[in-house]
C-alpha positions in Angstrom: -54.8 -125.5 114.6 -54.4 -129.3 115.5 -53.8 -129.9 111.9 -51.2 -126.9 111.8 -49.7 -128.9 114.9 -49.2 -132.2 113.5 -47.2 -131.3 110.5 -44.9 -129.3 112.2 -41.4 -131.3 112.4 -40.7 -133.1 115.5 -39.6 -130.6 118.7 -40.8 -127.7 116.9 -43.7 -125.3 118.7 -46.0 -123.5 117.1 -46.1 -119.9 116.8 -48.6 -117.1 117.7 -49.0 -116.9 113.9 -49.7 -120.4 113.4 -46.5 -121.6 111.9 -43.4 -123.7 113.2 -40.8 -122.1 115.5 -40.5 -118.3 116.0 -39.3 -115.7 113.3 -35.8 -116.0 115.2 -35.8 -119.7 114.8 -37.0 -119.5 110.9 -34.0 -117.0 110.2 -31.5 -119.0 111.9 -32.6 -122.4 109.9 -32.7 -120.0 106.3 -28.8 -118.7 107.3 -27.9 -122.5 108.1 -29.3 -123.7 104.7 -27.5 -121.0 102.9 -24.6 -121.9 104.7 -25.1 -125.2 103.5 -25.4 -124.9 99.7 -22.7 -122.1 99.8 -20.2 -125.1 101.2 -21.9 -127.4 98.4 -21.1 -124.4 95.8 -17.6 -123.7 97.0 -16.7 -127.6 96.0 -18.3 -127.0 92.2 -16.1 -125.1 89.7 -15.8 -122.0 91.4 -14.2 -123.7 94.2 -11.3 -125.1 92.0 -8.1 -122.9 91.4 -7.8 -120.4 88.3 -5.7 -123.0 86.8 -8.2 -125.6 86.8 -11.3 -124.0 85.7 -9.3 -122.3 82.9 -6.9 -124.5 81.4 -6.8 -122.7 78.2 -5.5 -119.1 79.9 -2.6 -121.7 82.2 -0.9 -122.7 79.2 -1.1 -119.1 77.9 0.5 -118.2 81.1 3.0 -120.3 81.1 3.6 -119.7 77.5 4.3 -116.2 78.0 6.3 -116.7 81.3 9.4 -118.7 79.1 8.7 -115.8 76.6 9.5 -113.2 79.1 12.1 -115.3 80.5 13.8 -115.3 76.8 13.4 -111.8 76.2 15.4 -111.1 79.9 17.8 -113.7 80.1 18.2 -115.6 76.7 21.2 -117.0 77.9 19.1 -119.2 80.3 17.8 -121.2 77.7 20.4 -120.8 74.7 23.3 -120.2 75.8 25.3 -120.4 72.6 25.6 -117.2 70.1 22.8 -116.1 67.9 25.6 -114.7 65.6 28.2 -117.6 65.2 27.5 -120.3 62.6 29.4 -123.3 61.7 29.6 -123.2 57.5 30.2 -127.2 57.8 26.8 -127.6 59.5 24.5 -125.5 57.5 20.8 -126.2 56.7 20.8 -129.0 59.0 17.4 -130.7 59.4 16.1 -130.6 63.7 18.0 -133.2 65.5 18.6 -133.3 69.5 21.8 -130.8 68.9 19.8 -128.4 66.9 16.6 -128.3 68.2 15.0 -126.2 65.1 18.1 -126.8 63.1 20.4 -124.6 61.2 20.5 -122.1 59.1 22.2 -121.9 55.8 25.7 -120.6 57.1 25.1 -123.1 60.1 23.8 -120.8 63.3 21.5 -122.6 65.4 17.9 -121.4 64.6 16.9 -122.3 68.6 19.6 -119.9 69.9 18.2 -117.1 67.1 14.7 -117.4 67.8 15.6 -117.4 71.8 17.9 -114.2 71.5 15.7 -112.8 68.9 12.9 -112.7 71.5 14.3 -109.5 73.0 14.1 -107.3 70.4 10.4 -108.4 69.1 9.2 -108.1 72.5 10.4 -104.5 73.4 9.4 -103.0 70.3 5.9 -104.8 70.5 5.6 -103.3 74.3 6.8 -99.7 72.8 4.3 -99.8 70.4 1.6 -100.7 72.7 2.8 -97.8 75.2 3.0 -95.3 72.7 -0.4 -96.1 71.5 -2.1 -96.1 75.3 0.0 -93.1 76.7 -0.8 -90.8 73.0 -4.1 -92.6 72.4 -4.9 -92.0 75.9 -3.7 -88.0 76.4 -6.1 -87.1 73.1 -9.2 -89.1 74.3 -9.0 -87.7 77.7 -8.7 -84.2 76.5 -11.7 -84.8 73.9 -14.1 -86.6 76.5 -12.7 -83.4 79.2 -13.4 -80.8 77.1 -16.3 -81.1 74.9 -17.3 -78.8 72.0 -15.2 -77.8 68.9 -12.3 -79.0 70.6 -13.8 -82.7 70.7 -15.1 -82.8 67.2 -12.0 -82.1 65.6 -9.5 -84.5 67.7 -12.3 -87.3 66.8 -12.4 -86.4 63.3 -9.1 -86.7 63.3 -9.3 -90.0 65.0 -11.7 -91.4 62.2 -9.3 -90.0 59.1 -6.6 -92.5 60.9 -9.3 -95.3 61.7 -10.4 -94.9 57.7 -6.7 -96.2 57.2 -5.4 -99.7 57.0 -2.8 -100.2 60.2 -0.4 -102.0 58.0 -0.7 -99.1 55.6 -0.6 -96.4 58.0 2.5 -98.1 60.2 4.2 -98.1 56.3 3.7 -94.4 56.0 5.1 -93.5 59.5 8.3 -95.9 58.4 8.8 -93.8 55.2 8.9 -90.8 57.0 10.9 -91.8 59.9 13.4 -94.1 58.9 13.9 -98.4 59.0 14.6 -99.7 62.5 13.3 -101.5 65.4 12.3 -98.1 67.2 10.8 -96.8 64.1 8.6 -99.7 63.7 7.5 -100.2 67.2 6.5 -96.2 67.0 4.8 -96.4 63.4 3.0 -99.7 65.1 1.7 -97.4 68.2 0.8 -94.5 65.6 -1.5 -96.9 64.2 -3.5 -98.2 67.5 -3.7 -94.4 69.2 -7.4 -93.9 67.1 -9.0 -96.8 68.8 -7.7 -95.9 72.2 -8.6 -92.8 72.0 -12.1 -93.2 71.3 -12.1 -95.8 74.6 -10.7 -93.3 77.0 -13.2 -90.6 75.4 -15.9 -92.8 75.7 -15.4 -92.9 80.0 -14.2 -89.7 80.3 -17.4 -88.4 79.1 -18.8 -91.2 81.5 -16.7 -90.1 84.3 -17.4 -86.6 84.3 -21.3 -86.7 84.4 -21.0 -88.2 88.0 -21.5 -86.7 91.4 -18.1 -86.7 93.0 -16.6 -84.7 89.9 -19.4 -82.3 90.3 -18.6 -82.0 93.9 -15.1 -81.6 93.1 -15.9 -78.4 91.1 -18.3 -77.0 93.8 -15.1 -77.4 96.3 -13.3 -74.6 94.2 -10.9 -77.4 92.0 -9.6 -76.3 88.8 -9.9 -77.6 85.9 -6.9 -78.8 85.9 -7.0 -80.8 89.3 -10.0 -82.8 88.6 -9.0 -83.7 85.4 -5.8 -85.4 86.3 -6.6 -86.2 90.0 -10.9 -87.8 89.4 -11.3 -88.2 85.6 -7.7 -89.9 84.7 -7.9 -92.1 87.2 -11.3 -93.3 86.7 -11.2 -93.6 83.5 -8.3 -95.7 83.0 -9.2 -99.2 83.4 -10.8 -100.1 80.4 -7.8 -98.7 78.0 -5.3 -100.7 80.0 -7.1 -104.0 79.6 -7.4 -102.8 75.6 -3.6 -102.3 75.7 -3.4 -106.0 77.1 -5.2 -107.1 74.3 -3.4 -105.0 71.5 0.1 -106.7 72.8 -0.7 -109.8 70.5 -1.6 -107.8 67.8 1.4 -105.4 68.1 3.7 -108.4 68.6 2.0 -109.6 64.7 2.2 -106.1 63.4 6.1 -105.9 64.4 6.9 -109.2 63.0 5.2 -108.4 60.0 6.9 -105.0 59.1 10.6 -106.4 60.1 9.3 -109.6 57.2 9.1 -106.7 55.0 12.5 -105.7 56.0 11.5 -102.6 57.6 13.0 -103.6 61.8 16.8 -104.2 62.5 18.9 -105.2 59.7 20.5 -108.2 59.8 22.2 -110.2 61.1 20.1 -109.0 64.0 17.4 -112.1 64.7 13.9 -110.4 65.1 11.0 -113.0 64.7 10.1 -111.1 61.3 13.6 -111.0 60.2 14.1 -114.9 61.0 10.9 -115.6 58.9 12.4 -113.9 55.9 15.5 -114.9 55.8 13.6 -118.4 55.2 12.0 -118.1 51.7 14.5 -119.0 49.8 14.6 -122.2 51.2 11.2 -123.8 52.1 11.6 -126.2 49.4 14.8 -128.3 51.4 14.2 -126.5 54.5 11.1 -125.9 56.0 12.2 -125.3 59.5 14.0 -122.0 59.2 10.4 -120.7 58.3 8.4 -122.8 60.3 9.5 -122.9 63.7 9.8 -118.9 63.6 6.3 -118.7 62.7 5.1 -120.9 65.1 6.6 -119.0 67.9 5.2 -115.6 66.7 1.1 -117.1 66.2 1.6 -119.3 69.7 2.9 -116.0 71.2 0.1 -114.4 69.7 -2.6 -116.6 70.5 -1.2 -117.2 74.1 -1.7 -113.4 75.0 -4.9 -113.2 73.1 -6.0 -115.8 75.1 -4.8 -115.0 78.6 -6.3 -111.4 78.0 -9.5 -113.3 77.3 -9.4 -115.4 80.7 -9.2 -112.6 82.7 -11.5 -110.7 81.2 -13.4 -113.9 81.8 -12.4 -113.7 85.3 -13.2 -110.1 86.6 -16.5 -110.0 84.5 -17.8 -114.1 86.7 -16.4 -112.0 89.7 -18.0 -108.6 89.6 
């Protein structure tokens, strides 16, 4: 015991059990040394802002804030017209009055690409809403109901998944027409298979737990705990794959209106501007260039963003 006693720390007694301080005094010291490496941990990196610890997802951001900001109010950052050229001033090389330069009757390929924002990003955001909302309505019903019902909407679902999107987006374009519209729904035709098998797999998920049994036991129909437990529980993972199918229906829609499928001209979709290029890339690069660049950074930036936050809620949970 005297041994016990002279290693304890200075003022501290000994206890009935033969260690320092009572149980009280030992739980308050473990809560202060928490205490004290939490306040160590809170100055690391999780202490810095979202901004700093993820510089990458920032720029994305911010990227994609002056791409909304186009899309709304083009005239806030070219305020000129997309559809006015100068003949005198055609294929002129970038210079500090045309940022990107011109194109080869002389409009302003900054003030096209700017205004041309609008129309790539609706249809882009159509086709990811037509393929969440139809995409989501089969999977729920397939997950919901089960049985033969099931096995034919997923066969189905695999036929369409057996198919190229490109190729598949071309056939929905034959049947329905050129256009903006008609590409941003033959896009969204094209991403429903994979959605659906997302929502399926938590439906099936959700309606193996205990609160949707209860909810059946409490005399709700079918009906009422499909759209008021399941659908709402089963939700989040399809709307962060619809965050990460924007980039790739912004690519998809730029791609079909290259091919001369989206708005005709003179209308300036990112595709559209990209096309109207190739006959010039050998004495001027830029009317290709710059276009493209603005559709893979666009791309990239909302790959990436989705990416951080992913990051983010899965460091969090």
């Amino acid at each position: 015991m005297s041994d016990t006693i002279a290693l304890l720390p200075d003022g501290a007694q000994p206890s009935a059990d033969g260690f320092g301080g009572t149980a009280a005094n030992r739980f308050d010291d473990a809560v202060a040394e928490r205490a004290s490496h939490g306040g160590h941990a809170a100055s690391g990196p999780r202490g810095r802002s979202w901004f700093a610890r993820r510089p990458a997802a920032a720029a994305s951001l911010l990227w994609l804030v002056a791409v909304i900001v186009a899309a709304l109010a083009p005239a806030l950052l070219a305020p000129g017209d997309p559809l006015a050229g100068v003949p005198a001033e055609h294929l002129q090389a970038p210079s500090a009055a045309h940022w990107f330069g011109t194109d080869q009757i002389g409009r302003d390929l900054y003030t096209r690409v700017v205004h041309g924002t609008s129309l790539t990003i609706s249809a882009a955001s159509l086709a990811v809403a037509v393929g969440v909302i139809a995409g989501s309505a089969i999977g729920l019903l397939s997950g919901f109901a089960g049985g033969r019902i099931d096995a034919v909407l997923m066969r189905a679902a695999d036929v369409l998944l057996a198919i190229p999107g490109l190729l598949l987006s071309l056939a929905v374009i034959t049947a329905l027409g050129f256009g903006t519209v008609n590409v941003a729904i033959a896009v969204g035709i094209a991403s429903v298979a994979s959605v659906s098998r997302i929502m399926r797999a938590e439906v099936i998920k959700v309606r193996s737990s205990a609160y949707i049994e209860a909810a059946r036991a409490s005399g709700n129909s079918g009906a009422r705990v499909l759209l008021r437990h399941v659908l709402p529980n089963s939700t989040g993972p399809v709307i962060a794959l619809g965050v990460l199918e924007l980039g790739g229906a912004i690519l998809a829609v730029s791609a079909l209106s290259f091919l001369g499928y989206g708005a005709p001209a003179p209308a300036p979709e990112w595709g559209a501007l990209v096309s109207g290029g190739r006959d010039f890339l050998r004495n001027a690069w830029w009317l290709t260039t710059f276009p493209g660049l603005v559709i893979a950074l666009t791309v990239l930036a909302a790959n990436r963003l989705a990416r951080g936050l992913d990051t983010e809620r899965t460091v969090g949970s």
